[in-house]
N, C-alpha and C positions, 0 to 999 in steps of 0.2 A: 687388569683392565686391558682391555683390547686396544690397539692403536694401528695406524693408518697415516699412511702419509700424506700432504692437501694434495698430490697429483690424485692417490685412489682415491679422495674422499670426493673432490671435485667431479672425477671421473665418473665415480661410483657411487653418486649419493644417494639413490635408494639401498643400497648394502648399507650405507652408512645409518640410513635414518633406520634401519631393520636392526642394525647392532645394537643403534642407543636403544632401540626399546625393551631390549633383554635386558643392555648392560651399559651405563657407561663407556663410552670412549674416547681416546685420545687424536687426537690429530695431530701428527708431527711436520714441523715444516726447517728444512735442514738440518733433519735427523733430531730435533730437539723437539718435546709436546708444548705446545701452545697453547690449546683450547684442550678443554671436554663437551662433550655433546650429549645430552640425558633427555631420555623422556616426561614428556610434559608432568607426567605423572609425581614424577621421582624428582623434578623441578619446583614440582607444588610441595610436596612435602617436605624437602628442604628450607622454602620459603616458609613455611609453618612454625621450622622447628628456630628460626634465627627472630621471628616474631618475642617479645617480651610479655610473657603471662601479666594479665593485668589483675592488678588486687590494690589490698589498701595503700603500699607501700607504695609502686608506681602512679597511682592516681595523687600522694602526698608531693614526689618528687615533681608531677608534672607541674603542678599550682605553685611552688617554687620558681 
């Protein structure tokens, strides 16, 4: 993963927003990573994958 410090990212934030959409990346601020930066894309389907498949079992636990 690519990483950047918040001066270049600040500085440089279309580099930044062009990195995340290849790749993930870091933003470091006093040399440690903070944040990652992802494309919308790669943000939705992370969001997808942390969703709970629904079936019999979950629909039993919800009415509980």
């Amino acid at each position: 993963m690519r990483s950047l410090s918040a001066r270049e990212a600040k500085y440089g934030f279309g580099r930044l927003i062009d990195l995340a959409r290849a790749a993930p990346g870091a933003v470091a601020k006093h040399g440690r990573p903070v944040v990652v930066v992802v494309a919308v894309e790669e943000f939705e389907r992370l969001k997808a994958l942390d969703r709970p498949a629904l079936g019999p079992a979950s629909a039993t636990a919800a009415k509980a």
